[in-house]
N, C-alpha and C positions, 0 to 999 in steps of 0.2 A: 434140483439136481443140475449141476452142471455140463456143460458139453464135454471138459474133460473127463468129468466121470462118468459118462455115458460111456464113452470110450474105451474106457478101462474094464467095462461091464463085459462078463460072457456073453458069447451070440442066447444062448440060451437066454440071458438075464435078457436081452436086449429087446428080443421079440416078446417076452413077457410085457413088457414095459410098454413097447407096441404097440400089443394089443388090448392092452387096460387103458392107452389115449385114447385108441379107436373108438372102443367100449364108449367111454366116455363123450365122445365126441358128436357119436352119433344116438347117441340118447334125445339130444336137441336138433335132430335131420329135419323134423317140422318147420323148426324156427328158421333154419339155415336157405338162402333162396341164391337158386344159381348165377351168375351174373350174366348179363345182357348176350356177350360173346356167344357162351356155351349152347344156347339154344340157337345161334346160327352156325356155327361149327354143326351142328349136330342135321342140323338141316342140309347145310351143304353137304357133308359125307353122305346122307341119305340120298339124294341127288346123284352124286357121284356113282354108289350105290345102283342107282337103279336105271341110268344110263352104259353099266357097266363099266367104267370106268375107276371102280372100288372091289377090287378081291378081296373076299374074306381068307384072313388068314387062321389057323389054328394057332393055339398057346403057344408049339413048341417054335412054329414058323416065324409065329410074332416078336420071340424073344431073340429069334436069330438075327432077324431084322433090326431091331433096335440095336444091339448090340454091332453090328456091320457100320452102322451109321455115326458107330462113336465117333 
């Protein structure tokens, strides 16, 4: 399928599609190994975290943020 037909696809069609990649994708989460980076990212925020220097935000606050920072 192509990206213009994806395109052309209902939101409905679209998230279906979505989530039978997902499906798919993560069948093989065993095999798949994170790369180097993510486990010091993850560290650092921990860090941050617990220095207070990292507020937890909620879903709705998170999304606000992201979206501000377009």
């Amino acid at each position: 399928m192509s990206a213009l037909e994806i395109q052309k696809l209902p939101r409905s069609e679209k998230l279906k599609l979505m989530e039978s990649l997902w499906a798919d994708l993560s069948r093989e989460e065993a095999e798949l190994e994170s790369p180097a980076w993510h486990a010091d990212a993850l560290r650092e925020t921990a860090e941050r975290r617990a220095n207070g220097e990292e507020a937890l935000l909620d879903w709705e606050q998170a999304k606000t943020e992201l979206r501000r920072a377009k």
